[in-house]
C-alpha positions in Angstrom: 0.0 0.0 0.0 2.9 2.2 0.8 4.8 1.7 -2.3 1.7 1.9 -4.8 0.4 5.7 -2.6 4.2 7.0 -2.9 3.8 6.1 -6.5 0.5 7.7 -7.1 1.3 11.0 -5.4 4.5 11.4 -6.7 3.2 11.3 -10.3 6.4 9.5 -11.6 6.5 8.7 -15.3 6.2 4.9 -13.9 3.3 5.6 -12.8 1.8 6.9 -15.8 3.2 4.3 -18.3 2.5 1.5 -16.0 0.3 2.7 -13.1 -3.0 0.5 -14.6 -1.1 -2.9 -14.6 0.2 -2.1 -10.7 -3.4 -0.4 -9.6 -4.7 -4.1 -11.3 -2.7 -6.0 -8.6 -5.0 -4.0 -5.8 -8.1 -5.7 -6.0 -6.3 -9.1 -5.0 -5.5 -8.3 -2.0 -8.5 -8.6 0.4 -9.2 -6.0 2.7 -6.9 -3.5 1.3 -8.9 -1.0 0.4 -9.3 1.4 4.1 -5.3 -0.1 4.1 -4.6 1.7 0.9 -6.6 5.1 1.7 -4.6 5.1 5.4 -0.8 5.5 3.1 -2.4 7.8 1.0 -3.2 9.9 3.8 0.5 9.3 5.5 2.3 12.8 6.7 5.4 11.2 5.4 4.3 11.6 1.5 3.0 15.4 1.5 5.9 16.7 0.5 5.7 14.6 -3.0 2.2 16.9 -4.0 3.5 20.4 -2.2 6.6 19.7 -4.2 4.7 20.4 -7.6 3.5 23.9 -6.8 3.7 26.5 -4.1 -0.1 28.0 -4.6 -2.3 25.9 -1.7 -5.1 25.7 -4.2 -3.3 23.7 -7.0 -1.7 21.5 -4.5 -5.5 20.3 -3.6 -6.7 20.1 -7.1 -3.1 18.2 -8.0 -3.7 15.8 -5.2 -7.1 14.6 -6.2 -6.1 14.6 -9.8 -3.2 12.0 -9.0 -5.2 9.8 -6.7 -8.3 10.3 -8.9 -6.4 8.9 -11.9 -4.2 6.5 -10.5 -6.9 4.5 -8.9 -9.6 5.1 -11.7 -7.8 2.6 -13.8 -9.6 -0.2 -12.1 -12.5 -1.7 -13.5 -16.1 -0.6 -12.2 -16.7 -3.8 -10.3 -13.3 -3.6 -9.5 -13.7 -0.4 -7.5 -16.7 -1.4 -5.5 -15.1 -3.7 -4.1 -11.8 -2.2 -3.3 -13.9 1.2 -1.7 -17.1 -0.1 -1.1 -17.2 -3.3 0.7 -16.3 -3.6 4.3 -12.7 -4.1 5.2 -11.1 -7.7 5.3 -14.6 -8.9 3.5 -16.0 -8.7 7.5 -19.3 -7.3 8.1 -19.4 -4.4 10.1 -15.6 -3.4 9.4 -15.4 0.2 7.8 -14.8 0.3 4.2 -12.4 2.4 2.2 -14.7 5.1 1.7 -15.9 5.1 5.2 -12.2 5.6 6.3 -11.6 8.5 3.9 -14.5 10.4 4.7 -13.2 10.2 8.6 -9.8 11.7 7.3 -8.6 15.1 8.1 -7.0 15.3 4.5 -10.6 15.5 2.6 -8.8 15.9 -0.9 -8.8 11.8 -0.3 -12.1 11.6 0.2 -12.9 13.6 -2.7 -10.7 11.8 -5.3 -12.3 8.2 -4.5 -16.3 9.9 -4.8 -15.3 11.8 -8.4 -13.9 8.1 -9.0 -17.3 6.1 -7.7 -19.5 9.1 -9.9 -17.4 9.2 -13.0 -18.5 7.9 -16.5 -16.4 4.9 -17.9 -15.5 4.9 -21.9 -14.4 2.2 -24.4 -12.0 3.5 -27.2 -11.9 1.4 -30.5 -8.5 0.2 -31.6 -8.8 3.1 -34.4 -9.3 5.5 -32.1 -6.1 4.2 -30.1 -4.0 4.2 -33.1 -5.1 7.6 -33.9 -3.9 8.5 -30.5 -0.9 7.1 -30.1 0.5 8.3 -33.3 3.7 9.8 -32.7 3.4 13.0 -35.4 6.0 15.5 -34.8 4.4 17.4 -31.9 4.1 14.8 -29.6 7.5 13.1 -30.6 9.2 13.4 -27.6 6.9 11.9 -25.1 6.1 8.4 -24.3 2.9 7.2 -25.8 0.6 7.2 -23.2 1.4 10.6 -22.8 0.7 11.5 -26.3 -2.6 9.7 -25.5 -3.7 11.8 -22.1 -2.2 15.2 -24.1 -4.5 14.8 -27.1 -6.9 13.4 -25.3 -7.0 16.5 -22.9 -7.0 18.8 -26.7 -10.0 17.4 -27.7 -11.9 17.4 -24.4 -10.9 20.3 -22.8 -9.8 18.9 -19.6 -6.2 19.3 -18.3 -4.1 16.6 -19.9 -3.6 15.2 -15.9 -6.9 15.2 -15.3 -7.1 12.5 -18.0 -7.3 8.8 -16.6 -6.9 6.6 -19.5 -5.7 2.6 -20.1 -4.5 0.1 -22.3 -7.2 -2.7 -22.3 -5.6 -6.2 -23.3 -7.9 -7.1 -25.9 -7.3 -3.7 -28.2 -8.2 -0.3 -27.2 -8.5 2.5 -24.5 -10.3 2.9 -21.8 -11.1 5.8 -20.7 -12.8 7.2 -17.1 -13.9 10.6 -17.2 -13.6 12.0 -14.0 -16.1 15.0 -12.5 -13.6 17.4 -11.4 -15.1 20.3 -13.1 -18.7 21.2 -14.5 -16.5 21.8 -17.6 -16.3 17.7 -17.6 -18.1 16.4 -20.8 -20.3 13.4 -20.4 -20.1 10.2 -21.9 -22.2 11.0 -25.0 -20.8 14.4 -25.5 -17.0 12.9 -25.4 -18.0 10.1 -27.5 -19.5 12.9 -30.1 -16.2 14.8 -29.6 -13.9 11.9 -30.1 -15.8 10.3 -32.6 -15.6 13.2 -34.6 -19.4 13.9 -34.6 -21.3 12.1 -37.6 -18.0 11.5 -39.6 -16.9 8.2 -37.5 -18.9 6.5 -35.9 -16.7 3.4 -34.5 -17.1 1.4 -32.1 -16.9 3.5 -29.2 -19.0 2.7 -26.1 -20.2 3.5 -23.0 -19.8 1.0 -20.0 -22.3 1.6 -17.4 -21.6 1.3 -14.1 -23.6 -2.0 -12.9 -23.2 -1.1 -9.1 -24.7 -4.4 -6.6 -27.3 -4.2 -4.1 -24.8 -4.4 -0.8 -22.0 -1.7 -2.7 -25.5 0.7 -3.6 -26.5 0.6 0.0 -22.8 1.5 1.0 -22.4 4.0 -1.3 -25.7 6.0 -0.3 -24.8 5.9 3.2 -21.9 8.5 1.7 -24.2 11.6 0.9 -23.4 13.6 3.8 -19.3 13.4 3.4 -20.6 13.4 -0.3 -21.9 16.7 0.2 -19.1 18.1 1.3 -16.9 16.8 -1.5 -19.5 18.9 -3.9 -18.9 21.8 -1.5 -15.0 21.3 -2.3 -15.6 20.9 -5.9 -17.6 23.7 -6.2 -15.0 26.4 -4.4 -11.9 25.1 -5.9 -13.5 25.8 -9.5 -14.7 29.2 -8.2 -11.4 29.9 -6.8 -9.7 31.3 -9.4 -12.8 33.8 -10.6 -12.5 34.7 -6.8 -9.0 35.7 -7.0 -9.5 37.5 -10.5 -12.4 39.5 -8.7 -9.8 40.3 -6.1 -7.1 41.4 -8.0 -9.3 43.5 -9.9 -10.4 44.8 -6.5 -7.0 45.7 -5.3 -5.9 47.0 -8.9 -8.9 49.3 -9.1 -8.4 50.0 -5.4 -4.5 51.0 -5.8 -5.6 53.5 -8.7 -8.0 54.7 -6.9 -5.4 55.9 -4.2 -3.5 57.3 -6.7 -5.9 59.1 -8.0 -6.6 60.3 -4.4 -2.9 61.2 -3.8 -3.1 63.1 -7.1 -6.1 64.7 -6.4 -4.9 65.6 -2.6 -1.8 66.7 -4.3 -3.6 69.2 -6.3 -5.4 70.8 -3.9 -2.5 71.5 -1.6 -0.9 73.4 -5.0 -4.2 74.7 -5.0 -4.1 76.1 -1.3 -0.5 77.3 -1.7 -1.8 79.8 -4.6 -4.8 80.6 -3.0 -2.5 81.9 0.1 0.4 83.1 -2.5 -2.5 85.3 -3.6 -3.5 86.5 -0.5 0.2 87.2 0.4 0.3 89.3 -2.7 -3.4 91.0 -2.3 -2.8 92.1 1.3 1.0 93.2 0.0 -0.5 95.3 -2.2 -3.2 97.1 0.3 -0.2 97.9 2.3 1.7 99.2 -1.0 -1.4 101.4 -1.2 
């Protein structure tokens, strides 16, 4: 658990050319799940997500991005049962989810729910080879890469917001995550990458079949669920906040030099109103 969270966080290029085939080796281990979200939540691994940026806000949205994409590789049943079932397969043991939403760090939380709500797309083998193609742009990174960088182009999402696999038989999968309103749905992407009515393919949803015990668990999540939506929502309004405050303080700072000028002008104002004075009551004395 501690070796596959260091991995995750720290974003390594490992991790993103063979992250699906280690996040596959997960599921066999039982119980691991509320083991796994513990060392993701380890003090001793912070520094590998405040070492990509210095701004507080991008080191949230950068930690639920890595977790988000590293884990999303799994398959949908897959997941249910690595975050939904109860730990060590025991009745009444707290599950994976259940852990994270009792975590002080709720940027954990929030990865594994856009994980459990996200849309889940398969990618025909022309589509992949389309995507993989190593034109002169995209030469000098590894092919995956080229995959979540073009993928990213044509969705608009950020290129490591993009959680997409290999799938053994031929193709991509690909799990769009909701960590924006921005986020396209499943039909629109498929539109998008399909290139609208010019190519159709192949190209399919895969809804998420979710069992009766995993459904119960998962609705006993709204309230921390809630929250998450809270987080969402001001992280994506965080950065019109700021723009609204910098305007503030710009408009603000020219409006005290305005006032300084202004102030300025009326003390020339008062010395040659007095100047004048000086010179009136000079005068009556001339006279």
């Amino acid at each position: 658990c501690a070796a596959w969270a260091a991995l995750a966080l720290g974003a390594s290029e490992v991790m993103f050319e063979f992250g699906p085939v280690i996040t596959k080796e997960l599921p066999c281990q039982p119980g691991i799940g509320p083991a796994l979200v513990r060392a993701l939540a380890d003090p001793e691994l912070k520094h590998l997500v405040d070492g990509a940026t210095e701004d507080p806000h991008e080191r949230i949205v950068t930690k639920i991005a890595r977790v988000s994409t590293a884990i999303g590789s799994l398959g949908n049943r897959q997941l249910d049962m690595l975050l939904l079932t109860s730990g060590a397969g025991v009745e009444g043991e707290e599950s994976a989810m259940q852990v994270a939403a009792g975590l002080s760090d709720s940027a954990i939380f929030c990865a594994l729910i856009a994980v459990l709500q996200s849309d889940l797309l398969a990618l025909d083998e022309d589509l992949q080879r389309h995507l993989e193609e190593a034109d002169e742009a995209f030469a000098e990174f590894a092919c995956m890469q080229r995959v979540a960088i073009k993928l990213g182009e044509h969705l608009k999402i950020r290129p490591s917001h993009v959680c997409v696999w290999n799938v053994p038989d031929g193709g991509l999968c690909l799990r769009l995550l909701p960590l924006t309103r921005q986020q396209p749905s499943a039909a629109s992407a498929l539109q998008i990458l399909g290139g609208g009515e010019r190519r159709a393919g192949t190209s399919a949803e895969v809804f998420w079949r979710r069992g009766e015990r995993c459904e119960a668990n998962f609705a006993k999540l709204r309230r921390p669920q809630e929250g998450a939506e809270e987080i969402f929502r001001a992280i994506e309004e965080l950065p019109g906040v700021r723009a609204r405050a910098a305007l503030a303080r710009d408009e603000a700072d020219e409006a005290a030099v305005a006032a300084e000028a202004a102030e300025e002008q009326a003390r020339q104002a008062e010395a040659r109103a007095l100047e004048a004075v000086a010179c009136r009551e000079e005068a009556d004395r001339v006279l």
